[in-house]
KOLMAR-424447 format. One record per residue (C-alpha): residue in one letter; residue number from 1; x, y, z. Coordinates in steps of 0.05 Angstrom, whole numbers. Layout:
 code pos     xx     yy     zz
    A NUM      X      Y      Z
...
REM end
This chain:
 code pos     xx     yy     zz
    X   1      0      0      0
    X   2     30     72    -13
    X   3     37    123     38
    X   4     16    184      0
    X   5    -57    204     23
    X   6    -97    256    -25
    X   7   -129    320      1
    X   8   -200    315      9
    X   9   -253    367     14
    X  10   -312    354     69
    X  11   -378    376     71
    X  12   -416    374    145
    X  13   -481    348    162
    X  14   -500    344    242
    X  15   -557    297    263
    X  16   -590    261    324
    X  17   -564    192    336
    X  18   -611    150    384
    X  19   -565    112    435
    X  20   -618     68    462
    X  21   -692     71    495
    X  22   -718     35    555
    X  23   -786     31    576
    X  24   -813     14    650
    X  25   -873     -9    682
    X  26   -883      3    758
    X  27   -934      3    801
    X  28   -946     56    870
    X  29   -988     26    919
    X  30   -998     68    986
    X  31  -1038     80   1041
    X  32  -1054    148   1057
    X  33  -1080    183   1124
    X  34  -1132    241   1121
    X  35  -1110    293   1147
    X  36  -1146    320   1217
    X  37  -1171    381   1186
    X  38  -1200    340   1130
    X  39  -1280    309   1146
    X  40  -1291    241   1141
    X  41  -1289    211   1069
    X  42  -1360    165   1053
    X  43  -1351    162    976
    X  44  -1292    179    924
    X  45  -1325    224    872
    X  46  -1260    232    822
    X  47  -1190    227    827
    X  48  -1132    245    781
    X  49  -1061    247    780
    X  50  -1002    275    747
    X  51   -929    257    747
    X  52   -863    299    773
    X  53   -793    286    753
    X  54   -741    314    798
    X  55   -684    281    781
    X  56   -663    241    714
    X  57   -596    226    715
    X  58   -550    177    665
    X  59   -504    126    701
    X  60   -469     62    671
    X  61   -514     32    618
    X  62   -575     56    657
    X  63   -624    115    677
    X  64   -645    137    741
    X  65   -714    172    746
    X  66   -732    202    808
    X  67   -794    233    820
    X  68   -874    230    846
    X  69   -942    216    831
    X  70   -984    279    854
    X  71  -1054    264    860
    X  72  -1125    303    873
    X  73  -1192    262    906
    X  74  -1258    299    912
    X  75  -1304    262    962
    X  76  -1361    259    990
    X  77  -1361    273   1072
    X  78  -1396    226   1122
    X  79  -1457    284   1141
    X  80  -1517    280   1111
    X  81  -1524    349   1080
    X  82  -1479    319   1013
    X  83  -1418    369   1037
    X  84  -1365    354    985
    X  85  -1286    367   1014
    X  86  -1220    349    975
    X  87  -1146    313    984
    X  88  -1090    322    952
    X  89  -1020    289    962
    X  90   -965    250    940
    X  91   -916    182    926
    X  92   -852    185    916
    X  93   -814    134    873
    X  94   -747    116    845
    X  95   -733     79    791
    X  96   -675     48    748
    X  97   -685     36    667
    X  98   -633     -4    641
    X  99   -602     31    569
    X 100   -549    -12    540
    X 101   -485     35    519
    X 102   -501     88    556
    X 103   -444    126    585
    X 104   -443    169    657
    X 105   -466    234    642
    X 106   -493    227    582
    X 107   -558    267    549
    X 108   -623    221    572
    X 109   -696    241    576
    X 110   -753    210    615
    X 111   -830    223    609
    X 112   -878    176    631
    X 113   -958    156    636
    X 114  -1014    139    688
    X 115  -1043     85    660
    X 116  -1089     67    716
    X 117  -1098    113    781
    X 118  -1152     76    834
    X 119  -1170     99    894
    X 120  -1204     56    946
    X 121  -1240     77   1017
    X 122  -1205     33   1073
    X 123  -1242     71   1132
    X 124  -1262    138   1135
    X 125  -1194    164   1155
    X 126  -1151    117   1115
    X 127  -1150    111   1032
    X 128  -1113     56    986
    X 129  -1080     95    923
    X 130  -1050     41    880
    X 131  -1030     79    807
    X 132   -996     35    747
    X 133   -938     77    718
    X 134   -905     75    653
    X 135   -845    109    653
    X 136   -797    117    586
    X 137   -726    136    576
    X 138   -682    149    512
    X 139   -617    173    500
    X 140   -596    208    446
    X 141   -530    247    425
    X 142   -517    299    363
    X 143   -459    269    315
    X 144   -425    308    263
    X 145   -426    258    195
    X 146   -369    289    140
    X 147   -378    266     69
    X 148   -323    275     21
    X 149   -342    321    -34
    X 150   -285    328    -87
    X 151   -211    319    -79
    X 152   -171    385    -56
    X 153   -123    387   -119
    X 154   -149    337   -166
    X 155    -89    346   -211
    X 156   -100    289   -260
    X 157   -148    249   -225
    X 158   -227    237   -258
    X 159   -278    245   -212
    X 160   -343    231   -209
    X 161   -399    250   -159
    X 162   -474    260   -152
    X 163   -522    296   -113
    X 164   -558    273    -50
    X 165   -602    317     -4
    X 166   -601    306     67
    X 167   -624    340    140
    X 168   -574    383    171
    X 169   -589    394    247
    X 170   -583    467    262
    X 171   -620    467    335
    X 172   -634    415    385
    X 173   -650    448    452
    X 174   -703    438    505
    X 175   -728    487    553
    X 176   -787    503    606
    X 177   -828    552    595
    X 178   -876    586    657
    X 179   -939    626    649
    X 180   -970    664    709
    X 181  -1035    690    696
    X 182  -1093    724    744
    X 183  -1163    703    733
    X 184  -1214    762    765
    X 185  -1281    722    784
    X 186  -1337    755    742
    X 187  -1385    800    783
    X 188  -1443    740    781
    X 189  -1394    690    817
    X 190  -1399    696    900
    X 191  -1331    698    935
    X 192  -1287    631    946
    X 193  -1285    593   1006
    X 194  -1249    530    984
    X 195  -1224    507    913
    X 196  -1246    433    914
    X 197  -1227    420    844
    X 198  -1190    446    791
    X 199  -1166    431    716
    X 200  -1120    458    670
    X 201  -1122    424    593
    X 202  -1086    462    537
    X 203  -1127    469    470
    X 204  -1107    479    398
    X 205  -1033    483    413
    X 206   -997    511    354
    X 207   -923    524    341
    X 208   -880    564    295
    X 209   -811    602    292
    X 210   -809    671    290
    X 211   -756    723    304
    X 212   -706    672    338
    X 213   -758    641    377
    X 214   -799    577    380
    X 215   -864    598    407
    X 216   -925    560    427
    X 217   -986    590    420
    X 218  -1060    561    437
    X 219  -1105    565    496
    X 220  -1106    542    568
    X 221  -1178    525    592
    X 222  -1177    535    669
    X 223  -1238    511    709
    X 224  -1256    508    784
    X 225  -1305    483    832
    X 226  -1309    512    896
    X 227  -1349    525    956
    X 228  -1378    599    966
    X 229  -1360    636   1022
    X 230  -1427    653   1043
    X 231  -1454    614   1107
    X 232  -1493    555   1057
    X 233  -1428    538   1024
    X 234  -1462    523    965
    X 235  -1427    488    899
    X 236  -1403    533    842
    X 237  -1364    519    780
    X 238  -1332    568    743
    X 239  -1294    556    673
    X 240  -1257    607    636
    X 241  -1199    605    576
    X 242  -1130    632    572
    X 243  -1087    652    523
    X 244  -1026    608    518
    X 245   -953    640    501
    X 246   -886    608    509
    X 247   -827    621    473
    X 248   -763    592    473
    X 249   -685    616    451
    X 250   -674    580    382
    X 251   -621    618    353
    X 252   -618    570    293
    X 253   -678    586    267
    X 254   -693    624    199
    X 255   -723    624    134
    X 256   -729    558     92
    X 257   -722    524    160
    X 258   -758    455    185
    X 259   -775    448    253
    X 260   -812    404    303
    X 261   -839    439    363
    X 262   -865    401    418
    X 263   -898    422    476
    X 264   -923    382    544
    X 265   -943    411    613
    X 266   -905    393    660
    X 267   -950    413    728
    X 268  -1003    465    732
    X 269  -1035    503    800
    X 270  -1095    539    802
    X 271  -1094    575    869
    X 272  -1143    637    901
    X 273  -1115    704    928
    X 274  -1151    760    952
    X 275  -1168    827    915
    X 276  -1156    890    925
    X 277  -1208    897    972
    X 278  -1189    846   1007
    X 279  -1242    792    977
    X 280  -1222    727    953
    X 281  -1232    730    874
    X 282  -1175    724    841
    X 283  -1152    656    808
    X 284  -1073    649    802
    X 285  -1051    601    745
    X 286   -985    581    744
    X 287   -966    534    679
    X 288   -898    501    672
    X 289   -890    474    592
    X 290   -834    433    569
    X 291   -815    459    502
    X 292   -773    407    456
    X 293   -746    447    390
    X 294   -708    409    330
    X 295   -695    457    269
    X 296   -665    430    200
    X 297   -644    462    135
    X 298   -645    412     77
    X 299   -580    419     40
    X 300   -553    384    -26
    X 301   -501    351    -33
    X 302   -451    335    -81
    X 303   -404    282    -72
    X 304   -345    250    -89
    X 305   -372    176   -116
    X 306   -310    153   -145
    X 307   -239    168   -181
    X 308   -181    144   -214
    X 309   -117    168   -248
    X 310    -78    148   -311
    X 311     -6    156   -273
    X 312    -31    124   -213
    X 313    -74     72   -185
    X 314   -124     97   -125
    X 315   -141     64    -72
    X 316   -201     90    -39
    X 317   -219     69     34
    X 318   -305     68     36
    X 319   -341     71     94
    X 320   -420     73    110
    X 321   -452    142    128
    X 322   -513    163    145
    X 323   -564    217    119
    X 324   -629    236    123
    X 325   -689    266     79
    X 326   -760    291     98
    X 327   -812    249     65
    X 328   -864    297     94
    X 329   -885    336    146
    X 330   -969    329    165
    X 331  -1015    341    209
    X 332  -1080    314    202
    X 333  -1146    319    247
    X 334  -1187    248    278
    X 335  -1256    264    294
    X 336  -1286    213    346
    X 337  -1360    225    367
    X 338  -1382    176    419
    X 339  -1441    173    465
    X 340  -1428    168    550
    X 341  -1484    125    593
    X 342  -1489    139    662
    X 343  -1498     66    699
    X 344  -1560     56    733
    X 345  -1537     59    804
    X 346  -1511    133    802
    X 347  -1544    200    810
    X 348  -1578    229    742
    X 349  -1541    290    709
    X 350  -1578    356    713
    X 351  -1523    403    687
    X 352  -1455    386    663
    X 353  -1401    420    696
    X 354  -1334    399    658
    X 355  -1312    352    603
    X 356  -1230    337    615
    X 357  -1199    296    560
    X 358  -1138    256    561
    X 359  -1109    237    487
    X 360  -1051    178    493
    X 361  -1019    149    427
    X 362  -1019     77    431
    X 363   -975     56    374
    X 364   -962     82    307
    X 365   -937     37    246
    X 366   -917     32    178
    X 367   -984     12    127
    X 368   -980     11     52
    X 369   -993     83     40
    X 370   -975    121    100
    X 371   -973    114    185
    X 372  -1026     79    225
    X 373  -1041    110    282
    X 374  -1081     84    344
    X 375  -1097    102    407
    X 376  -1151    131    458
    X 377  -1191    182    488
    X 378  -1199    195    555
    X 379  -1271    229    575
    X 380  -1284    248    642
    X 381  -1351    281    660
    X 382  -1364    332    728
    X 383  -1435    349    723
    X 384  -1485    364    789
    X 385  -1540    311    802
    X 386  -1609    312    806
    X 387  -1595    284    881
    X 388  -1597    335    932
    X 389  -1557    282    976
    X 390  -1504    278    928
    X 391  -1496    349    888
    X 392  -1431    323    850
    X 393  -1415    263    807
    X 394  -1377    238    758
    X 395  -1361    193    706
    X 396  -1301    167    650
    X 397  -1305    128    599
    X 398  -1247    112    545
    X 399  -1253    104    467
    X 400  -1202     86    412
    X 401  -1190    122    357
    X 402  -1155    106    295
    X 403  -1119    154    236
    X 404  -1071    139    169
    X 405  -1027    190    154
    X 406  -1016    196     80
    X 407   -943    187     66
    X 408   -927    206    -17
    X 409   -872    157    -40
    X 410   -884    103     22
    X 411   -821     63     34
    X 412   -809      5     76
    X 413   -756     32    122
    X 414   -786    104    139
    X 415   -773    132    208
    X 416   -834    168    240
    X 417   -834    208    292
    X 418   -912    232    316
    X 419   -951    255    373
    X 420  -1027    286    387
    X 421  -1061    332    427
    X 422  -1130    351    437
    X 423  -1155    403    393
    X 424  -1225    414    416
    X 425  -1283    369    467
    X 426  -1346    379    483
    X 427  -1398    345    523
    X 428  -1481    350    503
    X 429  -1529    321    548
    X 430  -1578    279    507
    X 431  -1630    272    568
    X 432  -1601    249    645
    X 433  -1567    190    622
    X 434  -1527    198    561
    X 435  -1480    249    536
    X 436  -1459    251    462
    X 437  -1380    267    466
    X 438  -1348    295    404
    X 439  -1269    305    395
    X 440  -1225    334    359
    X 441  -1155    300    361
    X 442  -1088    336    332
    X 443  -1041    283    299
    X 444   -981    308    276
    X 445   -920    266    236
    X 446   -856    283    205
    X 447   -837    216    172
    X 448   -752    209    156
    X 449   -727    167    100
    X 450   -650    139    129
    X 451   -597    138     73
    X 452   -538     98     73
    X 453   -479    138     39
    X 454   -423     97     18
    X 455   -371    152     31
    X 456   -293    152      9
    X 457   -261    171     67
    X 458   -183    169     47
    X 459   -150    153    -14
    X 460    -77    129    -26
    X 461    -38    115    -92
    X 462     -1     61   -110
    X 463     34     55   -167
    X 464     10     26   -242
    X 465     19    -53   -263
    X 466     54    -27   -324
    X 467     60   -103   -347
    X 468    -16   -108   -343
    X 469    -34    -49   -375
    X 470     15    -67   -435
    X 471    -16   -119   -453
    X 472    -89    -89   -465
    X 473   -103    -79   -536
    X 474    -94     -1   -551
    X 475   -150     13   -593
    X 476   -221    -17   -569
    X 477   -290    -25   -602
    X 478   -344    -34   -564
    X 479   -427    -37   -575
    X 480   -460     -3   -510
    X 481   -508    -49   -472
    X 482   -567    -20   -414
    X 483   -542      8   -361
    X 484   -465     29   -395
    X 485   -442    101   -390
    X 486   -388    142   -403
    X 487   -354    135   -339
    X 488   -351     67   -328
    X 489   -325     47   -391
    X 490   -274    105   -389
    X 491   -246     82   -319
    X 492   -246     -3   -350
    X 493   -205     22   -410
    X 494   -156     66   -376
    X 495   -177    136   -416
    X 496   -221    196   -393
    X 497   -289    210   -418
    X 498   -263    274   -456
    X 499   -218    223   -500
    X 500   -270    190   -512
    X 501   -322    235   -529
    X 502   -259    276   -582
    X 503   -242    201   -601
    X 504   -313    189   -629
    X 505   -329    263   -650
    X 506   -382    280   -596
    X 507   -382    339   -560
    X 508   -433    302   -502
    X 509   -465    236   -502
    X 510   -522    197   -469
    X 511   -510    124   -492
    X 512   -559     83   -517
    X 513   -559     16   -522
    X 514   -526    -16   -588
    X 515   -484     47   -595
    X 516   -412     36   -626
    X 517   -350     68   -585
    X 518   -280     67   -607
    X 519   -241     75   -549
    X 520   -165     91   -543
    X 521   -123     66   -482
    X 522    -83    130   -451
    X 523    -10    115   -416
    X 524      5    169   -363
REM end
């Protein structure tokens, strides 16, 4: 082998690399003591629960997720006026996902899922939470791929190359974002006492980039149920929207840019402070959002695909690269209308109070035209009862839902990436029983296609088997077959495509089958 290396020019394309995922199912089962300045408890009326990280750290092939599992119960008190009271607290967990290859201190994220939350009565003071958790860890790294686009000083060397397109990472940044926004009571709504329940659901999130910014726009719909302050205590709900802003620092971002923007709350509190006069009417909402930015500028590429030289022989070293290209970027809209039956053995509804929904993306897969996705809908239902006994009920059902993305140009080995939100729900009553429930899910996919680049790394020279070449025949004719060109039988016969092309009086050629070339064999 010789020990002269060429000069080669390098063009720069940075991109995520996925190191590994692991995914975790645990389950929290605790006891948990009412409080003393909490009533008795004679029926759970709805519970929900939402999980905190406060800690993800990488260690030796493994993550370590630390955290807890906040949780709300409204309840019904032993007294036999139908008083309603609330609970909320906490369990704490650790837990270990094993990642093959991971290194200490590397990137990793971790979100997770309640799959099931259940709360049962054990005594009037005493409750059994028991939740099923599914927790989910990646870790990922940015890597700088160089392809080889032409040789520094070609000198006499042919080369040949061809265009590919393929993703360049500009951005990859995460960040929280926090909103703080006062809620004034309208004048028709007495004074709180007690917030007893609360929920915070984002609606019709959009994203774009603008100015150096990823920003999130959408709303926040905020609703409350509380006791008055007035000596009855009476129920009242109160539901309101707010507009939702978060930006985050994405200095990559520009013109002719692609970019994925995702956004998921990470807690929400709802809380009451007093006026200025002193009244309690003012709702405090205080929104934490995770905001994930990507941004990519698709670039083209033209590169070096092979060489030789008439003085020397060239011996490239090839190794696999690889690239990616955008297949598409879509968002698409899955309507589910579904109808809610309250069981016999509860209270009748005589006005709705809230509809929450909960969206989760089961799977998603690769079908002949596009992405399958599946998944399901989470309706929950607050609404006062026709029972004087018992003024608040609920009731949840779930429903799948199914969607295909359209993919133009559908290959077998596509990469997806998706994920959904809730767009829009509403809740009708039909008569006391049944509520029709219509929603409006947001889908949205940006499908990859992977290319594998064989890339010339290095090239040496060695020199010429004189003897060999001798020996061809100097003067060639040849009939072109399907799938001959220029190059290839330019680099076979030891001449140059120019030679050629003067040789046979052409100034360019696309050959065609049964086409006769006379080809002349060049020596240095």
């Amino acid at each position: 082998m010789g020990d002269i290396f060429l000069e080669l020019e390098k063009v720069k394309i940075h991109r995520i690399q996925q190191n590994g995922t692991a995914v975790s199912q645990i389950t929290l089962d605790d006891d948990y003591n009412v409080p003393d300045y909490r009533p008795d408890i004679m029926k759970v009326l709805k519970e929900n629960g939402e999980l905190r990280f406060d800690e993800v750290k990488a260690a030796n092939k493994a993550v370590w997720v630390k955290g807890s599992l906040v949780f709300h119960i409204l309840y019904r008190c032993e007294q036999s006026d139908g008083k309603i009271s609330c609970l909320k607290g906490e369990i704490p967990f650790q837990e270990k996902l094993n990642i093959d290859g991971l290194q200490e201190n590397g990137e990793v994220h971790a979100a997770g899922e309640i799959e099931d939350l259940t709360v049962g009565v054990i005594n009037s003071r005493k409750l059994s939470i028991r939740a099923v958790v599914v927790l989910r860890a990646s870790a990922e790294e940015q890597v700088l791929e160089e392809f080889t686009s032409r040789l520094e000083l070609p000198g006499d060397y042919q080369q040949k190359t061809g265009t590919w397109g393929a993703l360049n990472l500009l951005a990859s940044c995460r960040d929280v974002c926090r909103q703080k926004s006062e809620i004034v009571l309208p004048s028709n709504k007495p004074n709180v006492r007690e917030i007893l329940w609360r929920s915070v659901e984002l609606r019709n999130v959009e994203s774009h980039v603008e100015d150096g910014k990823a920003v999130v726009t959408g709303e926040i719909l905020a609703a409350v149920l509380y006791s008055e302050e007035e000596e009855s205590e009476r129920l009242q709900w109160y539901e309101t929207t707010v507009p939702l802003e978060c930006a985050a620092d994405c200095d990559a971002a520009g013109e002719n840019c692609i970019f994925k923007i995702s956004a998921v709350p990470l807690s929400a509190e709802l809380e009451i402070k007093p006026d200025y006069d002193g009244e309690e009417r003012i709702l405090v909402l205080e929104l934490s959002v995770s905001v994930d930015v990507r941004v990519w500028r698709e670039e083209e590429m033209e590169l070096l695909t092979d060489l030789y030289s008439l003085r020397e022989k060239a011996v490239p070293v090839v190794r696999e690269r690889i690239g990616e290209r955008l297949l598409v970027k879509n968002a698409a809209k899955c309507r589910v209308t579904e109808q809610l039956e309250i069981p016999e053995s509860q209270e009748k509804i005589l006005q709705i109070c809230a509809c929450e929904g909960t969206v989760r993306l089961e799977k998603y897969e690769p079908v002949e035209n596009g992405i399958r996705a599946e998944g399901t809908i989470t309706a929950e239902l607050l609404y006062i009862t026709t029972d004087d006994n018992m003024p608040i009920q609920s009731a949840r059902e779930i429903y799948p839902f199914s969607q295909i993305l359209e993919i133009p140009d559908m290959q077998p080995d596509v990469e997806a990436e998706m994920d959904c939100g809730l767009e829009q729900l509403s809740a009708v009553m039909m008569d006391q029983e049944h509520i029709e429930i219509k929603a409006v899910i947001q889908l949205n996919l940006m499908a990859f296609l992977p290319q594998k680049i064989q890339n010339i790394e290095e090239i040496t020279e060695e020199p010429l088997d004189m003897e060999e070449l001798q020996n061809r025949p100097g003067l060639v004719g040849y009939i072109a077959k399907a799938g001959d060109d220029l190059w290839t039988i330019a680099k076979e016969n030891h001449t140059t495509i120019q030679d050629i092309l003067e040789t046979n009086g052409w100034t360019e050629k696309n050959l065609q089958p049964g086409d006769a070339v006379l080809i002349v064999k060049q020596i240095g």
